[in-house]
C-alpha positions as CSV (number, residue, x, y, z in Angstrom):
1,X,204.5,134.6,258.5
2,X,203.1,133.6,261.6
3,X,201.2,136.2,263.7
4,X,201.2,136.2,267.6
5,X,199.4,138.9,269.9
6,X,201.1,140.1,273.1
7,X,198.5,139.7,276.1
8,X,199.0,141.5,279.1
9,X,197.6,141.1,282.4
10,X,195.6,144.2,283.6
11,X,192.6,146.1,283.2
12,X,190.2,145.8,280.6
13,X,191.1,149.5,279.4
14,X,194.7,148.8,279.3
15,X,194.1,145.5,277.5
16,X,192.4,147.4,274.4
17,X,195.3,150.0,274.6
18,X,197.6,147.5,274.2
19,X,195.7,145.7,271.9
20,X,195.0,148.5,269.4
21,X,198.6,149.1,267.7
22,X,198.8,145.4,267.5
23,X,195.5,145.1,265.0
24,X,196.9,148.8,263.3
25,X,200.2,146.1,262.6
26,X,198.7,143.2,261.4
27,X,196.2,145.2,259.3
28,X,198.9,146.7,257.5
29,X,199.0,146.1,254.0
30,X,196.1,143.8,253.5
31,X,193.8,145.1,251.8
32,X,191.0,142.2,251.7
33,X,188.0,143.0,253.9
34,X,187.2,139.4,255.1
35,X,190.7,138.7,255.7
36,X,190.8,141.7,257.7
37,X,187.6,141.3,259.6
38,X,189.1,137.7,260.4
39,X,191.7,138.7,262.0
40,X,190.1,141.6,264.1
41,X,187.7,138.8,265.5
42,X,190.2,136.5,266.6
43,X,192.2,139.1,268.0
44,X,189.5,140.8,270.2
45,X,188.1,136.8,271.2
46,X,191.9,135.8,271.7
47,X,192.9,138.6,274.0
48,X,189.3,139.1,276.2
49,X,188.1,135.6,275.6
50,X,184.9,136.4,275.2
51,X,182.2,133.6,274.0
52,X,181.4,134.7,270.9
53,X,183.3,137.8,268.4
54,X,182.2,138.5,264.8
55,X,180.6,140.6,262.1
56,X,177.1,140.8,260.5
57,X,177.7,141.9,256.6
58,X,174.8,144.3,255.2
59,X,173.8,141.8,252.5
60,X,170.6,143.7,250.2
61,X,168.1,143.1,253.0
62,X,169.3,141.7,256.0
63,X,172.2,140.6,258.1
64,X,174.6,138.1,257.3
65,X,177.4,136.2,259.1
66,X,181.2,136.7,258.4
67,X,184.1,136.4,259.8
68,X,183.9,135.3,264.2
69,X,185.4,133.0,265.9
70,X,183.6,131.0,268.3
71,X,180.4,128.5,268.6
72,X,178.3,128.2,265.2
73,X,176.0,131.4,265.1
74,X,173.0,132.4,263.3
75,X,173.3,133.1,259.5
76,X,171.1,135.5,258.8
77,X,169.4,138.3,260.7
78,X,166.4,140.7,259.6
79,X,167.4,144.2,260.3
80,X,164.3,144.6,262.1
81,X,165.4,141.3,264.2
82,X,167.8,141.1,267.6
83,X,170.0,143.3,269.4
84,X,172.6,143.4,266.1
85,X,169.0,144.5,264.2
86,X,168.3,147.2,266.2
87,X,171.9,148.7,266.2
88,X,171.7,148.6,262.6
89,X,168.7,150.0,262.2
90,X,169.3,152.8,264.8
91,X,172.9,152.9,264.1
92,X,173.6,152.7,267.7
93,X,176.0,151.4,269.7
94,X,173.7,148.9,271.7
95,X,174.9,147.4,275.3
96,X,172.9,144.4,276.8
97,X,173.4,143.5,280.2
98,X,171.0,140.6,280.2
99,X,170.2,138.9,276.8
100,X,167.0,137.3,278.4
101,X,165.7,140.8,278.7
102,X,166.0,142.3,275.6
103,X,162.6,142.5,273.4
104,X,163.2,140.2,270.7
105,X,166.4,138.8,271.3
106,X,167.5,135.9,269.0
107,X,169.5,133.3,270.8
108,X,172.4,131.9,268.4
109,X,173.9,129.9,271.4
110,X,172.1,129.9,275.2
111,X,174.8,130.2,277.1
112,X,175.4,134.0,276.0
113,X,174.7,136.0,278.3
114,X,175.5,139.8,277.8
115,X,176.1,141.7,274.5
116,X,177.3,144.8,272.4
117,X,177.0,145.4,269.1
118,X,178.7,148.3,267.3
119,X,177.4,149.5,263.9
120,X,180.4,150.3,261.2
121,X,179.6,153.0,258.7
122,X,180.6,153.4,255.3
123,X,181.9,157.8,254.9
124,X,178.7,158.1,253.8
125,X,177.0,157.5,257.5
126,X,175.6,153.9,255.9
127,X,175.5,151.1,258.5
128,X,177.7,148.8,256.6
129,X,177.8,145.7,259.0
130,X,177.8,145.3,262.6
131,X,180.3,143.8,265.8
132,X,178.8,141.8,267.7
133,X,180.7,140.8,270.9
134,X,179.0,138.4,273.4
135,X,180.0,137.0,276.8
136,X,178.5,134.2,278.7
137,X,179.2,136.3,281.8
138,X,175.8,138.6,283.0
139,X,176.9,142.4,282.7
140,X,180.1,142.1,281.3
141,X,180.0,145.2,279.1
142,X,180.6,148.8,280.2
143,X,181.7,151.9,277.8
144,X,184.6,150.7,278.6
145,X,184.3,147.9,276.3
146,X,182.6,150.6,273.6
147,X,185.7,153.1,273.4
148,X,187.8,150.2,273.1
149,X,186.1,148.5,270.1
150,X,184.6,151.8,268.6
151,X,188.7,152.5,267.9
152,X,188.8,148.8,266.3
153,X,185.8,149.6,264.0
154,X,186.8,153.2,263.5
155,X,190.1,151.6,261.8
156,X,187.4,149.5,259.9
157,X,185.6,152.7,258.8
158,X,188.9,154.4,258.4
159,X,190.2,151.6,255.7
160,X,186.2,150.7,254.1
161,X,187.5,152.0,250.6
162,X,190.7,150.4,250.6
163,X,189.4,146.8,251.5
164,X,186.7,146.5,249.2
């Protein structure tokens, strides 16, 4: 069955509005994690067309890749390493305006510019993996862009035990 995502034209806020049933539906019934974190990728890089949209898994002692879509990324990241690091290790929602400013920043790809990363916890408050969204675009993340994709990873959280 094919799959297609309704874009509207509007604001930011009203785009993850609109996009948030349409994950809840094509989440529904799967119950493979990757699968799922697939298409939650695509759909969040298909609708904002941002540069780069995927997860960091919590692999024994560091960070590593699954499902994104976009430009080939780093594999693996220390926990101690990078802005997706440092919201694992704080479990913190962490907002970058300017990549080239951030202490220890890892550069996948030079043209990203900006970035959030959301942690996703397993019930028991473990950091489980991480979002990271980036944008070639300076400043293109607001808590705007948190509440929205907190609801996406608070489906993710929501559904932890069912997809694993």
């Amino acid at each position: 069955m094919a799959e297609d995502l309704q874009k509207i034209a509007g604001s930011r806020e009203e785009k993850y509005t609109h996009l948030f049933p349409q994950v809840q539906a094509l989440l529904q019934g799967e119950t493979d994690l990757y699968a799922n974190l697939a298409n939650i990728a695509a759909a969040i890089h298909d609708v904002f067309g941002f540069f780069w949209v995927g997860f960091y898994l919590n692999k024994g002692s560091e960070l590593v890749l699954g499902p994104f879509q976009g430009p080939v990324a780093c594999t693996r990241i220390p926990f101690h390493k990078g802005v997706c690091g440092h919201a694992y290790t704080t479990k913190k929602v962490i907002i970058v305006p300017d990549v080239d400013q951030f202490p220890g920043h890892i550069a996948c790809a030079s043209a990203s510019k900006s970035e959030i990363v959301l942690p996703v916890r397993h019930a028991s408050g473990e950091v489980v993996m991480v979002l990271d969204v980036d944008s070639d675009q300076l400043n293109d993340f607001s808590e705007v862009d948190q509440a929205g994709l907190q609801r996406l990873m608070d489906l993710i959280e929501a559904n932890w035990e069912n997809w694993n």
